[in-house]
C-alpha positions, 0 to 999 in steps of 0.5 A: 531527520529535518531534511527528509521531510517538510514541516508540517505547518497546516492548521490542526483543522480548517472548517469548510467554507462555501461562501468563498468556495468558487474564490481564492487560491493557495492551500488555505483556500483547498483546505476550506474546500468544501469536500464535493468541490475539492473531490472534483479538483483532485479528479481532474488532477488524477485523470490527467496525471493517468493520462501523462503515467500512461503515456510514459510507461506504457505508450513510449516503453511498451517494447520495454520487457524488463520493467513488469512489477506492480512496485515499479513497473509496467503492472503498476500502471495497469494496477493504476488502470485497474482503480481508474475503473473501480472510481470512474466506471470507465470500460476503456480503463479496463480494457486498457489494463487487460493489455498491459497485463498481457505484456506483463505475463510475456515479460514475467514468464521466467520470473522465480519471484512469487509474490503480488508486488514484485512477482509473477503472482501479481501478473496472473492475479491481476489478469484473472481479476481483470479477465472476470471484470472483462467477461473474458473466461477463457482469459480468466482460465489462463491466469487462474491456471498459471497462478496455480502452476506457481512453485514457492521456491526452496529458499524464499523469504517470509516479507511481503515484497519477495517472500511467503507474505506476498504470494498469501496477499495474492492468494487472499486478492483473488479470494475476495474478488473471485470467491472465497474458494478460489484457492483453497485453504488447504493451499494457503493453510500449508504456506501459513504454517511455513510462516508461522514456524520459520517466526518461532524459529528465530524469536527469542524466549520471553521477548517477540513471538515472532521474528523473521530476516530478509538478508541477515536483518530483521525488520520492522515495517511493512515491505520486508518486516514484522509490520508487513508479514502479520498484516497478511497473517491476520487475513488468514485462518489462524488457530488460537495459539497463531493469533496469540504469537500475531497479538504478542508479536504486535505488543512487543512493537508496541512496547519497543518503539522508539521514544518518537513514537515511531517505529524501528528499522530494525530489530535494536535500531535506534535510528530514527529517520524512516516514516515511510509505509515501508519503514516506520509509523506510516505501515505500522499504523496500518497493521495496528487498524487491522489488528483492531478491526481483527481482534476488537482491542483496544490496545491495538487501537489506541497504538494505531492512532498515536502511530499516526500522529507520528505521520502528521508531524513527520510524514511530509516527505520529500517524496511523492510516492506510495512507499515512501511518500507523501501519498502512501503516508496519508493512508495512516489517516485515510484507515483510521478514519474508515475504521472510526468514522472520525472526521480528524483523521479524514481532514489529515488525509485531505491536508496532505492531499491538498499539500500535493494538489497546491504545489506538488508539480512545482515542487517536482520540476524544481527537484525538491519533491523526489518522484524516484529512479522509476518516476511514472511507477506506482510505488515510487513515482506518480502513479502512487500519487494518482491513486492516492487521489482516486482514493480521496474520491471515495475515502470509505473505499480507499485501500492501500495499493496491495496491501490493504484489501 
């Protein structure tokens, strides 16, 4: 386990210092920043570091037509351009991601994925949000026209990055930035009930309420697991009874992680080595904030926070990333503390943004910090690392990539 990740020997806390605020260097000195200079360091860092994503994925790559996915292609970039606008206002952002996104559409044409992250939902879905921003109706028309021409193939998965879960997180993406009818309920009600059933289907009596496979393994986290698919479920319109199976199957997580603290790969899996978003504490202690903000009990609450401390002591990856990474890990502390209000858990998301802001650059051009096969992409690679400091502007705003709305 030791040789994933780094030890995390940063103070418990650090109070902020404006004597020696405009002196000093080294992480000690970062985390005594005062919140409003370190925000102006992390910005400058975060718009070059746009710039240089940009330049790769886009400016070198761009006649490039088999990289288009939100996790490791071309439309996380856009996705990327996308944040840039929302924090800085910056209609050359936009315009920029309209672009994008139009190459992502020609690319994803014959795609039989459906989903936000790795699908031709992603594409149209953030087109026809783009298209609104931009003023563009005619382009808003189109997309909105494709993502409805979508078709949920017969055999598909329930998971989040190539199944059902995916193409509902789509669907509630476009409700909250276009309108709550967009798509209508009928529409998600009926991908829902899929969901539900094919969770039953495979629980097992007196144990999880539901359960689901994705290549004859049942996981656990948030990319192709349990974690993942009720986190979508809980933005749904569930009948009691769905709730009680989202509740119980959150319980039985609860009850059957592993003696770290963390949480399982698998169902039965007793390893113990993942703290990523999308295996293990980090993307349960996402869906467990979500479940209290949903459900209002405490249980939920309690498990999210002890999730998180698994992150602090653990989730030093060797990774810059989203998925598995440093960035993706902070947003643990980054929910809870939009969830609470508690300055602890703001100071940790700031901790690990400030291990990336000393020597993140450094530890990447030596080979000891893993930036992935897609080293620009947003999931894997520097674009994850961007966003995560674009959102360390605005930590009440901040959001998972794709998976918080």
């Amino acid at each position: 386990m030791g040789n994933r990740h780094f030890p995390n020997e940063m103070p418990s806390f650090v109070e902020e210092d404006e004597a020696g605020a405009d002196s000093g260097s080294g992480l000690h000195h970062l985390l005594s920043l005062p919140y409003p200079k370190l925000a102006v360091k992390l910005l400058g860092v975060a718009l070059n570091l746009k710039q240089k994503v940009v330049e790769e994925t886009w400016v070198r790559k761009r006649r490039e037509e088999d990289g288009y996915t939100l996790y490791a292609g071309l439309l996380g970039t856009a996705f990327l351009l996308f944040k840039a606008y929302q924090v800085t206002d910056d209609r050359n952002d936009l315009s920029l991601c309209a672009e994008i996104i139009k190459a992502c559409d020609s690319a994803s044409t014959d795609s039989p994925n459906v989903t936000f992250v790795c699908g031709r939902a992603g594409v149209c879905a953030l087109g026809a949000v783009v298209a609104k921003l931009s003023g563009d109706e005619d382009m808003l028309n189109y997309y909105l026209s494709l993502f409805n021409d979508i078709r949920m193939p017969d055999q598909v998965p329930n998971e989040l990055l190539y199944g059902r879960a995916g193409y509902l997180w789509s669907c509630s993406f476009l409700n909250k930035h276009l309108g709550d009818r967009t798509i209508p309920s009928t529409k998600i009600d009926a991908v829902v009930k899929e969901v539900i059933s094919d969770g039953k289907r495979l629980s097992v009596e007196g144990s999880c309420p539901l359960m689901y496979e994705w290549f004859d393994e049942r996981y656990w986290g948030a990319a192709h697991g349990l974690a993942g698919i009720v986190h979508v479920l809980m933005d749904m319109e569930l009948n009691l009874e769905e709730q009680e199976c989202v509740k119980g199957t959150l319980r039985y997580m609860i009850e059957n992680r592993l003696p770290s603290g963390n949480y399982p790969l698998t169902e039965g899996d007793g390893a113990d080595g993942a703290v990523h978003w999308c295996h293990g504490a980090p993307g349960v202690a996402l869906t467990l904030t979500k479940a209290y903000q949903v459900f209002q009990e405490e249980e939920f609450l309690q498990a999210a926070a002890e999730a998180a401390e698994v992150v602090w002591n653990r989730g030093l990856l060797k990774r810059v990333g989203i998925c598995h990474g440093i960035s993706g890990n902070a947003y643990a502390f980054l929910s809870l503390y939009r969830l609470t209000g508690n300055a602890e858990h703001l100071y940790r998301a700031k901790a690990f943004a400030c291990f990336l802001l000393d020597g993140a650059e450094q530890l990447i051009a030596e080979g000891i910090l893993g930036v992935g096969d897609q080293p620009f992409s947003l999931f894997e690679g520097q674009a994850g690392w961007v966003y995560f400091f674009l959102d360390m502007l605005k930590p009440p705003e901040s959001r998972f990539p794709a998976y918080e709305l």
